[in-house]
C-alpha positions, 0 to 999 in steps of 0.5 A, a space after each residue: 071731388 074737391 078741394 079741402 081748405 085750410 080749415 078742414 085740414 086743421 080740425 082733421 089735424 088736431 081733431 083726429 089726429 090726421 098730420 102729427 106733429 102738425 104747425 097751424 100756420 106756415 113757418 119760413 123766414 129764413 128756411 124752406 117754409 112747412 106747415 099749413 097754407 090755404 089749400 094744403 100742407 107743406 111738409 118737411 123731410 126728416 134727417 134721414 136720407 137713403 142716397 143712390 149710389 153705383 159703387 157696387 154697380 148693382 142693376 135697379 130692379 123693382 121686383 128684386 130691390 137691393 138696398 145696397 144700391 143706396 149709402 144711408 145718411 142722418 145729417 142736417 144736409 143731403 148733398 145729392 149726386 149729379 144726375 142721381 137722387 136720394 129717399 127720405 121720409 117726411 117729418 109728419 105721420 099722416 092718417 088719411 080718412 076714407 073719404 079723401 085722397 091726398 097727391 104731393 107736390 114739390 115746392 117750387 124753390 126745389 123745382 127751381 134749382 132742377 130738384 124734383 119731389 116724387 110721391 105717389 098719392 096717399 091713398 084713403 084710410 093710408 097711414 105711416 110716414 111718407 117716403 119722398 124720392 128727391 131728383 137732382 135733374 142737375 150736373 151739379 151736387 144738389 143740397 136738400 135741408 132736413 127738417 125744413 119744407 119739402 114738398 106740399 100736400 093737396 087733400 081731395 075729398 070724393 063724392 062718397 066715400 071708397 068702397 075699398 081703402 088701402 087698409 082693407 085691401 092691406 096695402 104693402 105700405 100701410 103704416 111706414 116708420 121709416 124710409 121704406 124701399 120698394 115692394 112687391 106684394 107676394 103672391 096669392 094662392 088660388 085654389 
């Protein structure tokens, strides 16, 4: 497996459509810096966000998600409880082709003031928007910036190609439009 450079990503980009809307080259003066970089993408975060809140003292539970655990946002700025954090999507869709698999890292000006970026890797063959979990690891409030960088996308391409994609098996998050809140995949019958 190896890693993809700059180049790759930018004929995947705008050859087939792989990151959309896409920025050749990094933007950064005087923001969070996005766009592509010698051996990733750096993406941005839309300006919708799902904020975690207690005021209804719901209890998280995976299997039986509540959305009410959360207060939505579209703003410009997410100012991030304490302790807590928010969902967002990136600004770009991704495609990701068969052979490839893609896992985030968080942008280490975030890192650097305790706010920590989770996403899981971009499976081959997935497609949607990405949904982005922010952590304020801090006893303070945390401001994320929409439309700026979040978070930087590392592409790897395998020996061969998988003999089963996300698409194939359909994956519960194929073609996310917008935040998307956990999910369990229904049960199967089995005769």
């Amino acid at each position: 497996m190896s890693v993809l450079s700059d180049t790759w990503i930018r004929e995947k980009a705008l050859n087939e459509g792989m990151i959309a809307p896409f920025e050749e080259s990094q933007k950064g003066e005087g923001f969070l810096s996005y766009g592509l970089s010698s051996y990733g993408y750096d993406a941005r975060v839309s300006d919708e966000f799902k904020i975690f809140t207690n005021v209804d003292s719901p209890m998280v539970d995976p299997k039986q998600f509540s959305s009410s655990v959360f207060v939505d946002r579209k703003a410009e700025i997410c100012v991030i409880p304490p302790n807590s954090f928010a969902l967002a999507r990136t600004v770009e869709r991704f495609k990701i082709p068969r052979d490839v698999l893609v896992i985030c890292v968080g942008k280490s000006t975030y890192a650097r003031c305790g706010i920590i970026v989770n996403v899981t890797p971009l499976e081959p063959e997935w497609e949607g928007y990405v949904t982005l979990e922010f952590s304020n690891t801090t006893p303070l409030p945390a401001k994320i910036y929409a439309n700026e960088g979040a978070c930087q996308f590392i592409f790897f391409q395998g020996e061969a190609p998988c003999g089963v994609s996300y698409k194939d098996r359909a994956g519960k998050y194929m073609n996310q439009n917008g935040i998307t809140l956990p999910k369990i995949a229904p049960k199967r019958c089995t005769l």
